[in-house]
C-alpha positions in Angstrom: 28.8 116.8 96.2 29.7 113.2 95.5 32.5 111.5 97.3 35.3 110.5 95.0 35.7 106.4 95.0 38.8 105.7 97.5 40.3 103.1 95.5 40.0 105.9 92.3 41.6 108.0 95.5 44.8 106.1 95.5 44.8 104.7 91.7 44.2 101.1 93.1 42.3 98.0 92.0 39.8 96.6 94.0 41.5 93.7 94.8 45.2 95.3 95.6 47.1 93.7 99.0 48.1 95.9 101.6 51.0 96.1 100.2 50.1 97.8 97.0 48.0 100.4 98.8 50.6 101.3 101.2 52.6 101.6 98.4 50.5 103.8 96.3 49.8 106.1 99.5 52.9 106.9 100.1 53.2 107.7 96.3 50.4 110.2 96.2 51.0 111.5 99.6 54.6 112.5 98.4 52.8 114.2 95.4 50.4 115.9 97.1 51.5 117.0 100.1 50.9 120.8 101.1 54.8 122.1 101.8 55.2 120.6 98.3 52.0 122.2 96.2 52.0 126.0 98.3 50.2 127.0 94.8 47.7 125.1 94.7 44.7 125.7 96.3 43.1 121.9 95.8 46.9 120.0 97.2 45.4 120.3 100.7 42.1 118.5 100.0 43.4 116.0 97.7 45.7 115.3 100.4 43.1 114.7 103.2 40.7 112.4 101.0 44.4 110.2 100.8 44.4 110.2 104.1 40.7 109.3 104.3 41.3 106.4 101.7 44.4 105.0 103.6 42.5 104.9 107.1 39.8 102.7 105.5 41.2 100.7 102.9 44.3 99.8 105.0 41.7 98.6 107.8 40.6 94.8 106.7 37.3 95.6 108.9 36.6 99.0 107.3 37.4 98.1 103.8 34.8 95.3 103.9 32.4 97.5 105.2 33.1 99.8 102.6 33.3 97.5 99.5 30.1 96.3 100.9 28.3 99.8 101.7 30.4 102.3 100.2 30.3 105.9 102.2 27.4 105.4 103.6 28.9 103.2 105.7 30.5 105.6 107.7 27.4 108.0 108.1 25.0 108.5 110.2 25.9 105.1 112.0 25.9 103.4 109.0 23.7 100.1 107.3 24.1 97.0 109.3 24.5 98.5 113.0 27.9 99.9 112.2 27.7 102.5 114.8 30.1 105.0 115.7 33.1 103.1 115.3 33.5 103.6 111.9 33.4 107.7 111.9 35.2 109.1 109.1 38.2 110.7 110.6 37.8 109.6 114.0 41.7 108.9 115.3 43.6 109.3 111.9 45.7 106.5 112.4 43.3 103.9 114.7 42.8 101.5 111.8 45.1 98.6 111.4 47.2 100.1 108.8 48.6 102.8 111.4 48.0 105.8 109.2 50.2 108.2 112.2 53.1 105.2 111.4 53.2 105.7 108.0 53.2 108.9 108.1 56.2 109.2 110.1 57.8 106.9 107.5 57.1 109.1 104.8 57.6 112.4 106.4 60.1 112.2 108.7 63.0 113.2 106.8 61.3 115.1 104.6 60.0 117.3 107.7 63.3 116.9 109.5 62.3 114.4 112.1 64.2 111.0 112.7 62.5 108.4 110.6 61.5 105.5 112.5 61.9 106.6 115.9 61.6 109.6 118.5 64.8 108.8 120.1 66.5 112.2 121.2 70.4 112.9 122.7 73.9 112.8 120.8 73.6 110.6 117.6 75.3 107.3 117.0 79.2 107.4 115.4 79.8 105.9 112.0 80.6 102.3 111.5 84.0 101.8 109.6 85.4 99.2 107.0 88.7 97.8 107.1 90.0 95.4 104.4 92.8 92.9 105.4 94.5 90.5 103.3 96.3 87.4 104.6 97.8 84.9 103.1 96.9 81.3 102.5 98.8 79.7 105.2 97.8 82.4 107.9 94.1 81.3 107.0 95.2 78.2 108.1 97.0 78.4 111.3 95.3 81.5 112.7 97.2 85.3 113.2 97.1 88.1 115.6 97.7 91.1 113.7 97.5 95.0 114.6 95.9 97.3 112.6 95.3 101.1 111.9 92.3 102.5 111.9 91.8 106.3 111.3 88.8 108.3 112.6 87.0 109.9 115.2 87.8 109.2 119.1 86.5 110.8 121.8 88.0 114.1 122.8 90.1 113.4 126.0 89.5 117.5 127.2 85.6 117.6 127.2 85.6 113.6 127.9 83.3 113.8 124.5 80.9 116.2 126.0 81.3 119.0 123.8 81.5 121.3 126.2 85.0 123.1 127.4 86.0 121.4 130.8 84.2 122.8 133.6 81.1 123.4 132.3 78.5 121.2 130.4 75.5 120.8 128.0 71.9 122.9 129.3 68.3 121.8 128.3 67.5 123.5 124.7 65.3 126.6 126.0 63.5 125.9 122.5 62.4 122.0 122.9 62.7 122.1 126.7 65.0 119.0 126.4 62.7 117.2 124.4 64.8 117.3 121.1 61.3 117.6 119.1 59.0 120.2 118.3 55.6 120.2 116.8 54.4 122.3 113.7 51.3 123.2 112.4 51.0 121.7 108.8 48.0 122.6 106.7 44.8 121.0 108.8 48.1 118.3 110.5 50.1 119.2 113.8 53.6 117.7 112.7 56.2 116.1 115.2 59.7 117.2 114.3 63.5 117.8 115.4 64.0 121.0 116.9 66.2 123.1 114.9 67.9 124.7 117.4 69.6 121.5 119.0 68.9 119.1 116.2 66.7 116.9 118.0 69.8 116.3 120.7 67.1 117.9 123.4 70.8 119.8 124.9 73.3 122.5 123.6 76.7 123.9 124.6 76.5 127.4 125.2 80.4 127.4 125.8 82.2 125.2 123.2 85.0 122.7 123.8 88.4 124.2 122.3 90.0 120.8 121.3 87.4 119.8 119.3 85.0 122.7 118.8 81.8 121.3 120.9 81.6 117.9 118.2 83.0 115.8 121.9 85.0 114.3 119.1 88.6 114.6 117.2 90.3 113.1 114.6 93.0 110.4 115.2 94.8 107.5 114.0 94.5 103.9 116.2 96.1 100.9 117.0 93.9 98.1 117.6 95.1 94.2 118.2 92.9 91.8 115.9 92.3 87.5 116.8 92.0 86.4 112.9 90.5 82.7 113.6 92.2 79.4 112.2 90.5 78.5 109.3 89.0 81.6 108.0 87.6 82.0 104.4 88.1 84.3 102.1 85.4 87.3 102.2 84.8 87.0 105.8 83.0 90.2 107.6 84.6 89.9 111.3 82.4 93.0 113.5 84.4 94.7 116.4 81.5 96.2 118.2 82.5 100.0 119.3 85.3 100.6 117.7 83.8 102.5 114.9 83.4 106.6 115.0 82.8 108.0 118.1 79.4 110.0 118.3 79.3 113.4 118.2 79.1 114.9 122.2 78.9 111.5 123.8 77.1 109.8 121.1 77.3 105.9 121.3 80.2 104.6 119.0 79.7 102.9 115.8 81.6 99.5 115.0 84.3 98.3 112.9 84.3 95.8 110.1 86.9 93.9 108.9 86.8 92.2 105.6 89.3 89.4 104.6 90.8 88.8 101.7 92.8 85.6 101.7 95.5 85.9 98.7 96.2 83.4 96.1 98.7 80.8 96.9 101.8 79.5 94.4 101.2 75.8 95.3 97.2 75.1 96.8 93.9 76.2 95.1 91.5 76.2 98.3 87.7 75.3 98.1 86.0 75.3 101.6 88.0 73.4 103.9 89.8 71.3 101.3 93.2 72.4 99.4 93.7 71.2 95.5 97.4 70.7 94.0 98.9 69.8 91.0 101.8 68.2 90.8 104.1 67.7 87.3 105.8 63.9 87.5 108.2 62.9 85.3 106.5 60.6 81.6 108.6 58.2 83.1 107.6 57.9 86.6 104.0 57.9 85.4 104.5 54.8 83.0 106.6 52.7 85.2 105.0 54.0 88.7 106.8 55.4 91.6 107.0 57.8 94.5 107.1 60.8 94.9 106.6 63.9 98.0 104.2 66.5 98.1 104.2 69.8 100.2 101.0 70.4 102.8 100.4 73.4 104.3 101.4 73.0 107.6 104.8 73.0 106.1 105.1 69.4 106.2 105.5 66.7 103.3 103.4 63.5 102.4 105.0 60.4 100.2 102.3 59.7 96.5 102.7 56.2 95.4 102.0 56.1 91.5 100.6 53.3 90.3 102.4 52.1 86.4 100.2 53.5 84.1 98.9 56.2 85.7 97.5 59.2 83.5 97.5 63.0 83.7 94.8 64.2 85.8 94.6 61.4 88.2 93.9 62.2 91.6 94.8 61.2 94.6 93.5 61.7 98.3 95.3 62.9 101.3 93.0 62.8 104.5 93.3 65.2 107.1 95.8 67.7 104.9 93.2 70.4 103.9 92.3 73.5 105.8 91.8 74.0 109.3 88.0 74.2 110.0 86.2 76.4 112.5 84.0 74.8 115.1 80.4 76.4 116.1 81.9 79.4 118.5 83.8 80.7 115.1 87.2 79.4 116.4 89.8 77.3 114.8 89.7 73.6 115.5 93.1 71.8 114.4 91.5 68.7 115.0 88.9 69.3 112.1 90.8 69.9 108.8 89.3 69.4 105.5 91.6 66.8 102.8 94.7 67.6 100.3 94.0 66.1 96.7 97.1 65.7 94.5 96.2 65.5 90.6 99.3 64.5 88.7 100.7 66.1 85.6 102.7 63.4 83.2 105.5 65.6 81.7 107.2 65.1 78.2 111.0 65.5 78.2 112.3 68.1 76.3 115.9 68.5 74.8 116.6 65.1 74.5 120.1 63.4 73.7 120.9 61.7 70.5 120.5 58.1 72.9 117.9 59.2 74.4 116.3 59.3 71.5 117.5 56.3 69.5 115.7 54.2 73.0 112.5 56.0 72.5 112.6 54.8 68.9 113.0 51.7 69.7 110.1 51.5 72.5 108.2 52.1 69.7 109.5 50.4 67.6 108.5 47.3 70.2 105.1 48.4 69.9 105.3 50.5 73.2 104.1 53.6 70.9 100.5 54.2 69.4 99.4 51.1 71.2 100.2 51.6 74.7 98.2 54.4 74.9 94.9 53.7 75.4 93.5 57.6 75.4 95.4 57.8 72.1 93.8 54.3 70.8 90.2 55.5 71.6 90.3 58.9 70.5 91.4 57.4 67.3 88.7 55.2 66.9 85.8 57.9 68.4 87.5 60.1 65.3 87.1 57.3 62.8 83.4 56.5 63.4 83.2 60.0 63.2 84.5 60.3 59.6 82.7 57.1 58.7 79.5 58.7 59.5 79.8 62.3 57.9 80.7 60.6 54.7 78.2 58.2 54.9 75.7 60.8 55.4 76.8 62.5 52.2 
């Protein structure tokens, strides 16, 4: 009987990467696994010749040999002085494509084992999330803040053993302490975690009381955080261990804090540098003048106004922005990003009868229309604009 085609095998091109035929191995090796197809009779064949075809094509070596030879290059030594070390079968999992790694990959949690690794003892705790918000100005100078964090601890009774004081874990009489077991699957001897201690290669034969042999209990803490000067909004800040504790011993997982910087009533912040706007009187921006700004260290800096200045102006304060952090991740007061002040020209409202007879007469003095050059060009941008729709008519 005729071999089937291995790249027909996997539903492959010829020319597919590596990554394409790991990909579609792990596809049909999902499909067609035995546990999965116990009614058919064919599952377990069609399985092996994906196994066959992974071994080979996954091998840069063997697949040339085989696009060049096809089967017969790994019988009966094969063209070309091939030799032995091309047998079909020989070492599932010797080619360069790791056919025993893959494996593990794909079937480790689906036959209970611990994907990626053959690690045995207490699992690792959970990490945790924390959101904090702070405000502007504690982004800039810095804050030490306590916060509370419920979870798992360690159970104080058992010292996170699990087992009730006095006494302790024994080997698992089923893995003899391994915390695996091996299975016979189909024609494949599968690696998994024993059942009976769940791959923890130890079990408690007398249970903890306090925390019913988990080594673990639930409770509320305390812990003291550093937030750094200069912090941006978003920041992930890790506190390794102070996650969940791991069930009978297990290592703990960590904390992570998110900050959230709140919106402030006076500064818009990008990076290190701070953004204001500050309203000045129509006045004040015609004729020029001074006039204070807040910063926020809680200080104030003096804005001279040139005459004529217009809304949206801006002007530079160096050295007034946000405090920035320095390579370690700690606040550095003498790096600080700029403040920039953008004024807003007001027009006053509820005038008095004289107040307005004298703006009458500034414009009366030609101090209206033509003192404003914004209004003069717009004027003109909108007249060339007419001229040419109708002119296009």
């Amino acid at each position: 009987m005729a071999q089937a085609c291995y790249y027909e095998v996997l539903g492959i091109e010829r020319g597919a990467d590596s990554a394409a035929i790991k990909s579609a191995f792990r596809k049909r090796a999902m499909q067609y696994h035995p546990d999965r197809n116990k009614d058919d009779p064919t599952a377990e064949q069609k399985f092996k010749e994906l196994g066959e075809a992974y071994e080979i094509l996954s091998d840069d070596q063997k697949r040339a040999a085989y696009d060049r030879f096809g089967h017969a290059a790994f019988q009966n030594g094969g063209p070309g002085g091939m030799g032995g070390g091309f047998a079909r079968g020989a070492g599932m999992g010797a080619g360069a494509g790791g056919f025993s790694d893959i494996f593990d990959e794909i079937f480790g949690e689906f036959m209970g084992g611990q994907r990626g690794g053959r690690r045995t003892g207490p699992g690792r705790g959970a990490d945790l999330k924390y959101n904090l918000e702070i405000s502007l100005e504690e982004a800039f100078r810095g804050k030490k803040t306590e916060i509370k964090v419920p979870g798992s601890v360690s159970c104080e009774s058992c010292e996170g053993s699990g087992a009730k004081p006095g006494s302790g874990p024994t080997e698992c009489g089923t893995c003899k302490g391994v915390g695996r077991v091996r299975v016979q699957q189909g024609f494949f001897t599968i690696e998994r975690s024993c059942p009976h201690c769940n791959g923890e290669g130890r079990v408690i034969a007398d249970p903890c009381t306090d925390c019913g042999g988990q080594g673990r209990v639930r409770r509320e803490r305390t812990l003291s955080v550093d937030i750094p000067a200069g912090i941006e909004n978003g920041t992930r800040i890790r506190l390794s261990g102070e996650g969940e504790a791991g069930p009978r011993g297990g290592p703990e997982g960590d904390l992570y804090i998110f900050v959230h910087v709140a919106d402030n009533d006076l500064f818009e912040r990008d990076g290190p540098d701070l953004f204001c706007v500050m309203p000045i009187p129509m006045t004040t921006a015609a004729l020029g003048g001074d006039f204070e700004t807040p910063t926020i260290d809680g200080g104030r800096v003096k804005i001279s106004v040139p005459e004529g200045s217009q809304t949206g102006k801006r002007f530079r304060v160096r050295g007034k922005g946000m405090t920035q952090l320095d390579s370690s991740g700690r606040g550095d007061v003498r790096r600080r990003g700029d403040l920039y002040v953008e004024i807003q020209a007001e027009t006053p409202t509820n005038l008095n009868a004289e107040q307005k007879e004298l703006l009458r007469q500034f414009c009366e003095a030609g101090g209206g229309e033509a003192s404003c050059p914004q209004h003069k060009g717009f004027f003109e941008r909108a007249k060339n604009f007419w001229d040419n729709v109708t002119d296009g008519r």
